[in-house]
N, C-alpha and C positions, 0 to 999 in steps of 0.2 A: 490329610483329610481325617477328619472325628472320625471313629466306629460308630455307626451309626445300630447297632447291639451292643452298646454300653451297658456295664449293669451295676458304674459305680451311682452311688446315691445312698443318702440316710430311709432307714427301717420307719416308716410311718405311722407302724403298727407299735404298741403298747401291751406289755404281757404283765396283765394281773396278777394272774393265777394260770395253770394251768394240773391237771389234776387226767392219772391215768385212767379212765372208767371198766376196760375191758382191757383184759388181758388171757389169751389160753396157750400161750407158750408159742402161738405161731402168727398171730395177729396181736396189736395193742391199737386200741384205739383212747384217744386224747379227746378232752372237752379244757381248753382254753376260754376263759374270764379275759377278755381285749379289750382295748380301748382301738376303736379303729379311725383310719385314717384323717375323719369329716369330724374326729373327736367324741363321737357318741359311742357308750359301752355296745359291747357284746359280747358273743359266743363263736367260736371257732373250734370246731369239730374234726380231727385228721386223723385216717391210718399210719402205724408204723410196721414194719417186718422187721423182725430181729435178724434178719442177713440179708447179705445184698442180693440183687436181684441179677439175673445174666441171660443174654439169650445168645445165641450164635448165628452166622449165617454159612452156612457150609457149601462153599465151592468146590466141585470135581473139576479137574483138568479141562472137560470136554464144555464146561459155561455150563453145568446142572447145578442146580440149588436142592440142597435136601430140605424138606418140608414134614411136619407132622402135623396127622388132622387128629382132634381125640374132643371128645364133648364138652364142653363146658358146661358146667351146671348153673351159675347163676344166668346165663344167656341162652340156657334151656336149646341149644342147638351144635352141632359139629362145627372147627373152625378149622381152618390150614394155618398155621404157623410155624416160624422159625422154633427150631427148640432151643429148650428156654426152661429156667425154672431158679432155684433161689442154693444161696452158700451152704455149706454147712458148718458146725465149730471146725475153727482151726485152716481153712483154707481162704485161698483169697482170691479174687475176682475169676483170675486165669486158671487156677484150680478147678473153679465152682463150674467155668466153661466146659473147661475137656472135661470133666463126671459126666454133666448133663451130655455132651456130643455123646460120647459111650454109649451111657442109659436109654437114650431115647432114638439114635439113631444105628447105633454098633458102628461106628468110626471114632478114628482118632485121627488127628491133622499132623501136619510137620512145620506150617506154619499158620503162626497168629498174630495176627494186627486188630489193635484196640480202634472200633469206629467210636469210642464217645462215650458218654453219658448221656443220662436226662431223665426226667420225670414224667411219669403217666398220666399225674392228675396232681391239682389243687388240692385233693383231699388225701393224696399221699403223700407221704414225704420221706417214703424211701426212695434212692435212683438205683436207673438201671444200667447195665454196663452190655453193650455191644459189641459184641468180636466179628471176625472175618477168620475162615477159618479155612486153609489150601492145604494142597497134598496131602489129600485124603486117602486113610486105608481101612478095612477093618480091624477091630480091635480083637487087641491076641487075648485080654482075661474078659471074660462074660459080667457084664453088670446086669444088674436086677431094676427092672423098673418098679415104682411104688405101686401102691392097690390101687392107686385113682390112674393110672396110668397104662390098664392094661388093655385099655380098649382104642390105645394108640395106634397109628399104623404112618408110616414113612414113605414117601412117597418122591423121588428126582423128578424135577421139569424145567425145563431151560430156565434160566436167570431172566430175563427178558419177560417170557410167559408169566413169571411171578408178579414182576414190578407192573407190567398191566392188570393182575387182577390185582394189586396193593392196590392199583391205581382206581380202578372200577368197581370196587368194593366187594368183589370175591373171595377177598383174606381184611376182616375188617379189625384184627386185631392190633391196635395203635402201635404196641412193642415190636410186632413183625413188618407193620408198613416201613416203619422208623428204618428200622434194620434193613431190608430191601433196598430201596430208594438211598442210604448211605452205600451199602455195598454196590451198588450198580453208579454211583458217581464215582467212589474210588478208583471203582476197575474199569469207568470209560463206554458202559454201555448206556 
């Protein structure tokens, strides 16, 4: 039987030009000159992040998910989320995970299993990398969270309980639904 998620096939798209417009060292945003797919010019507008992006799902022995709630600003409201946050030089995916578990939650796992990749949005195009993260302990050297970070707070609630509010829109952050709903098929609930 085909895969029916195939995703061989020729690029439709025709790249002009493309030309960096903004850059601050933590964001790059792109303005693309295209020729698009129906053959008429355009414009194609995308974020980049200069590192990859990671978020975790942290299982305790007992089926709790560790969660952080902390503000978001451009959505001007608190969100519950997997933690989560981006690389920094020199390390790589599995690295950038366990900092972030540390920092934001104070554990460290004993085991790590890769749920995936994917991408948040058409207008980004950097991906995100997903872990599963078991045999949890706290961590023996103290990490520092960042200044945007300090009004975080960490919170355990069954695995189950989570993937219903992914589900029902009580955790409406794409990155965290994604993460959830993979870790809860992995592990069979």
């Amino acid at each position: 039987m085909n895969n029916p998620f195939d995703l061989d096939g020729p690029n439709p798209w025709q790249t002009r030009s493309s030309a960096r417009v903004f850059d601050n060292g933590r964001l790059q945003l792109y303005e693309d000159q295209v020729i698009q797919p129906d053959g008429t010019p355009g414009t194609y507008t995308y974020f980049e992040l200069p590192w990859p992006i990671v978020a975790i799902v942290p299982i305790s022995d007992d089926g709790h998910v560790h969660l952080v709630r902390q503000w978001r600003y451009p959505w001007r409201r608190n969100s519950w989320e997997i933690p989560a946050g981006h690389g920094e030089d020199g390390e790589d995916t599995l690295e950038s995970a366990q900092r972030e578990l540390a920092e934001e939650v104070g554990l460290q796992a004993a085991a790590w299993e890769p749920l995936g990749t994917g991408f948040s949005s058409a207008a980004i195009g950097t991906p995100y990398h997903l872990f599963l993260a078991r045999g949890l302990s706290p961590v023996t050297v103290e990490h520092q969270r960042d200044g945007a970070e300090h009004d975080m707070i960490a919170r355990r609630v069954p695995l189950l309980q989570a993937v219903e509010a992914a589900m029902d829109g009580r955790i409406q952050g794409g990155l965290s639904i994604v993460g959830l709903l993979r870790a809860a098929r992995r592990l069979g609930v």
